[in-house]
MMTF fields as JSON, N, C-alpha, C and O atoms, coordinates in Angstrom:
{
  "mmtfVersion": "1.0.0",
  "mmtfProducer": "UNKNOWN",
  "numBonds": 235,
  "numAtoms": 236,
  "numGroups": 59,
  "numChains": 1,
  "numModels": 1,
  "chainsPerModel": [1],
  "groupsPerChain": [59],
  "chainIdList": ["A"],
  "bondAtomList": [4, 2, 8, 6, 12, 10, 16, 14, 20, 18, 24, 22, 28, 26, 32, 30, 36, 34, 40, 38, 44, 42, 48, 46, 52, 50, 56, 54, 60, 58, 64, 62, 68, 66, 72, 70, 76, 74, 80, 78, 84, 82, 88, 86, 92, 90, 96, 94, 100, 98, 104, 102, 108, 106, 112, 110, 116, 114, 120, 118, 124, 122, 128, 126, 132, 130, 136, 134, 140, 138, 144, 142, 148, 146, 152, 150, 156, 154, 160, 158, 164, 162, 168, 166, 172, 170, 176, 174, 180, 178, 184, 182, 188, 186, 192, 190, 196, 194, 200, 198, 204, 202, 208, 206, 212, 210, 216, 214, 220, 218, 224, 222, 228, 226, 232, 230],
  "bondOrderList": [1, 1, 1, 1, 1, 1, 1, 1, 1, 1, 1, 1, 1, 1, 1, 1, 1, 1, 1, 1, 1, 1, 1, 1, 1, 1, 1, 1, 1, 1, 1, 1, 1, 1, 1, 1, 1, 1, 1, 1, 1, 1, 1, 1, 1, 1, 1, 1, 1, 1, 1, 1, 1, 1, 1, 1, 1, 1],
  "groupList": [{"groupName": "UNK", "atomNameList": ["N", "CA", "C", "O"], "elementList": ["N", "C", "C", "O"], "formalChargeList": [0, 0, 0, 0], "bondAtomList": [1, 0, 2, 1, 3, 2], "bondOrderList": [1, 1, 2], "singleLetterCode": "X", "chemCompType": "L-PEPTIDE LINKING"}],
  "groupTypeList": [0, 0, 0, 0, 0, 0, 0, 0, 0, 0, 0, 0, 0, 0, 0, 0, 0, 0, 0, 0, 0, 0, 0, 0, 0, 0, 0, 0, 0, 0, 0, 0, 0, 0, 0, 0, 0, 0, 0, 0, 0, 0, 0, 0, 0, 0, 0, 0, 0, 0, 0, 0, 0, 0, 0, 0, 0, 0, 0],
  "groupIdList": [1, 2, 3, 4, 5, 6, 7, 8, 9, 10, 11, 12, 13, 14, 15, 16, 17, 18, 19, 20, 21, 22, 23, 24, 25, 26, 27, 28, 29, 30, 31, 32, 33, 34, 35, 36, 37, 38, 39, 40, 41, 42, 43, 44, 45, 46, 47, 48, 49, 50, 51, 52, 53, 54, 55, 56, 57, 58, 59],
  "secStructList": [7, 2, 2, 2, 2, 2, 2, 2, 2, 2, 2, 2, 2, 2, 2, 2, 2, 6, 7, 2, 2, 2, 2, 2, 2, 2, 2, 2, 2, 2, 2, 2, 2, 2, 2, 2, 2, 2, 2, 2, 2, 2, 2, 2, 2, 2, 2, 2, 2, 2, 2, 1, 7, 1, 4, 4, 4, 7, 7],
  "xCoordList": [0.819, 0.0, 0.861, 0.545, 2.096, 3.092, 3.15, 2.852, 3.641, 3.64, 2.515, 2.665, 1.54, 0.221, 0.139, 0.081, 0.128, 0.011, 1.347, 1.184, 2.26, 3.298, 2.741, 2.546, 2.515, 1.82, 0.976, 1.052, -0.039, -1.045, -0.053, 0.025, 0.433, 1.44, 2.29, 2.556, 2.753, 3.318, 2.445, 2.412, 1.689, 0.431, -0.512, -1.174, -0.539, -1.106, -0.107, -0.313, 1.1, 2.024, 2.111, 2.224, 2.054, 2.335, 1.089, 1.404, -0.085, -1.088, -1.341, -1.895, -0.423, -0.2, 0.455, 0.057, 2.055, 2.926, 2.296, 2.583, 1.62, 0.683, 1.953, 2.02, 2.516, 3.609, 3.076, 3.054, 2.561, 2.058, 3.091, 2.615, 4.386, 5.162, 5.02, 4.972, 4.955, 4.921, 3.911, 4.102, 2.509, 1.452, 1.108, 0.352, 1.769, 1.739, 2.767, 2.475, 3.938, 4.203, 3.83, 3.667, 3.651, 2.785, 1.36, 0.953, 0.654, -0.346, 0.165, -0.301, 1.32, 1.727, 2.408, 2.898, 2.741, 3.51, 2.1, 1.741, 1.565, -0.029, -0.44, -0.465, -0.653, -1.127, -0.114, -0.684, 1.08, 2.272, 1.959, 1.94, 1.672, 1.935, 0.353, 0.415, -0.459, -2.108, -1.815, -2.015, -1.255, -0.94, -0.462, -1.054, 1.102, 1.634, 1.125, 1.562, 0.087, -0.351, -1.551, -2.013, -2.184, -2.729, -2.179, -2.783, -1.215, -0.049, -0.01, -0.374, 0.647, 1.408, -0.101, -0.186, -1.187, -2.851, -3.086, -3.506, -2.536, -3.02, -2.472, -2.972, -0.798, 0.0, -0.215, 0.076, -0.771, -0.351, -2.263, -2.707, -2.801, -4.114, -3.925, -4.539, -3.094, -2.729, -1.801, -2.439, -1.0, -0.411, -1.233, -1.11, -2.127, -2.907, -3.896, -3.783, -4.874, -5.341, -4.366, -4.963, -3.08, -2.492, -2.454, -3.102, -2.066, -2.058, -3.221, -3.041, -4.152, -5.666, -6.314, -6.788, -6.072, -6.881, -5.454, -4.981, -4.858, -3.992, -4.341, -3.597, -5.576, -5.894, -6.423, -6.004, -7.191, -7.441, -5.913, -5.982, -4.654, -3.83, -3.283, -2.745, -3.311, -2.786, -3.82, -4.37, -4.078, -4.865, -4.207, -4.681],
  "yCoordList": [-1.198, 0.0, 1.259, 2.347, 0.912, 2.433, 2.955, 4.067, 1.747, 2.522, 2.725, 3.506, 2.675, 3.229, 4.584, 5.48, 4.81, 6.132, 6.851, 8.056, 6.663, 7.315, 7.227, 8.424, 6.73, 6.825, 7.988, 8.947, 7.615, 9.084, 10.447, 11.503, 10.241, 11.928, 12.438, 13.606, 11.101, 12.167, 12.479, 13.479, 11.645, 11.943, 13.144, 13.755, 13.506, 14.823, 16.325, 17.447, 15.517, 16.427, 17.021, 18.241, 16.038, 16.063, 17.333, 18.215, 17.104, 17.408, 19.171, 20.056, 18.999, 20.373, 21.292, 22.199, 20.483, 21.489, 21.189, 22.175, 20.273, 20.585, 19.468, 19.539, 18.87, 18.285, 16.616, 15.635, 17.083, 15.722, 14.546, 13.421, 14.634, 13.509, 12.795, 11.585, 14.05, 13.637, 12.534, 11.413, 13.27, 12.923, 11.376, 10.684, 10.939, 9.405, 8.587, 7.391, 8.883, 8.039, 7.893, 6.797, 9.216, 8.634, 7.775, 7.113, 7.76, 7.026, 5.452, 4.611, 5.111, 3.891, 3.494, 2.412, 3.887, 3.726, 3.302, 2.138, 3.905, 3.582, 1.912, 0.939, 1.953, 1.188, -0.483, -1.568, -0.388, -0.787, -1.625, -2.833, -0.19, -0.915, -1.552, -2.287, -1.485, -1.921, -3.442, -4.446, -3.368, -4.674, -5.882, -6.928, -5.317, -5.96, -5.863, -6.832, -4.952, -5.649, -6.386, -6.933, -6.507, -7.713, -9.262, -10.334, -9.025, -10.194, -11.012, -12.168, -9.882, -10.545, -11.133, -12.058, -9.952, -10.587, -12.725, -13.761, -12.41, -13.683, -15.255, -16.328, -14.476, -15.341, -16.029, -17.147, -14.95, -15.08, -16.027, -16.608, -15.857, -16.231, -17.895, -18.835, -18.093, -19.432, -20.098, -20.775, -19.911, -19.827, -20.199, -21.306, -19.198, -19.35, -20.948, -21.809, -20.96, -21.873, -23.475, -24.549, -23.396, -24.92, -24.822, -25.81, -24.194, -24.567, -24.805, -25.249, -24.693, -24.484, -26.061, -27.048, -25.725, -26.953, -27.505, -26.723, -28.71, -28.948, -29.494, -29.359, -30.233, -31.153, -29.936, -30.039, -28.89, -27.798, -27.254, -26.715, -27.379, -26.076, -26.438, -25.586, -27.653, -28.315, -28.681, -29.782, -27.593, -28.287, -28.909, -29.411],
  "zCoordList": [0.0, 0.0, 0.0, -0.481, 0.667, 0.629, -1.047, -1.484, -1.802, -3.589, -3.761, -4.7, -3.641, -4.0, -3.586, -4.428, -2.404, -1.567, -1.995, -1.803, -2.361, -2.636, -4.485, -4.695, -5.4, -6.479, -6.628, -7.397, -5.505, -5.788, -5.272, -5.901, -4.401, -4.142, -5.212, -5.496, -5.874, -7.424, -8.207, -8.924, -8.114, -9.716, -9.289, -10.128, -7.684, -7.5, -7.831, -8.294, -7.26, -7.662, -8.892, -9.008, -10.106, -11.108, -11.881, -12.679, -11.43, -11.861, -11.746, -12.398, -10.273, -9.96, -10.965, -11.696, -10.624, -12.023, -13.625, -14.305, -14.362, -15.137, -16.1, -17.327, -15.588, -16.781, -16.857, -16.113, -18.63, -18.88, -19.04, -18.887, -19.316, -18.944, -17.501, -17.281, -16.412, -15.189, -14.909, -14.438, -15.415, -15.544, -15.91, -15.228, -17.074, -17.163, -16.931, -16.923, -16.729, -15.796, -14.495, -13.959, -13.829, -12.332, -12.589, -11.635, -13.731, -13.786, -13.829, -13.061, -14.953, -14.757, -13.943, -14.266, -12.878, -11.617, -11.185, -11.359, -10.815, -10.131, -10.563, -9.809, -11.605, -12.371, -12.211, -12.325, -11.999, -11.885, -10.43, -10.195, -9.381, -7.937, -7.579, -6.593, -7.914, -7.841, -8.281, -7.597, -9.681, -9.869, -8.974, -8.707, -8.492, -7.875, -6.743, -6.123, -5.716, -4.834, -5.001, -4.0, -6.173, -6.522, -6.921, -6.953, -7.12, -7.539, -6.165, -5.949, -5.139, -3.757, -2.599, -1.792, -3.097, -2.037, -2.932, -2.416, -4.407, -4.797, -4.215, -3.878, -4.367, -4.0, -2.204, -1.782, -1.542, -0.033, 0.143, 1.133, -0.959, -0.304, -1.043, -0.536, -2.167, -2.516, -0.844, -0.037, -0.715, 0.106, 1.355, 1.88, 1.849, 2.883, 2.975, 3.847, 1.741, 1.152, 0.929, 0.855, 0.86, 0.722, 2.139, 2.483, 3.24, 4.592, 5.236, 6.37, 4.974, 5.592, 4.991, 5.552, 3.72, 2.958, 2.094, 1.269, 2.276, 1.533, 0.378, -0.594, 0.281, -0.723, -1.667, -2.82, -1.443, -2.465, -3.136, -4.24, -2.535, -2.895, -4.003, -4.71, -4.339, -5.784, -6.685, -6.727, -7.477, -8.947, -9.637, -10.656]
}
């Protein structure tokens, strides 16, 4: 959640000084860290799921 919240502070930043370079890369930074904390919630809930239920954690 820190690159996210640090994501939106440049992309507000950015929006401020008006510089559209700024502008999309802070969007794909955004876009970037959303991902990956969708990546790491998937992994940790696979994860969670083979310890809980072992016979589910292997398809």
């Amino acid at each position: 959640m820190f690159f996210v919240g640090a994501s939106v502070v440049l992309f507000a930043l950015a929006l401020l000084l008006r510089n559209t370079k700024a502008i999309s890369i802070s969007l794909l930074s955004i876009g970037l860290a959303v991902g990956m904390n969708f990546f790491n919630i998937s992994i940790s809930y696979q994860k969670w799921i083979e310890r809980q239920q072992p016979e589910l954690g292997h398809r």
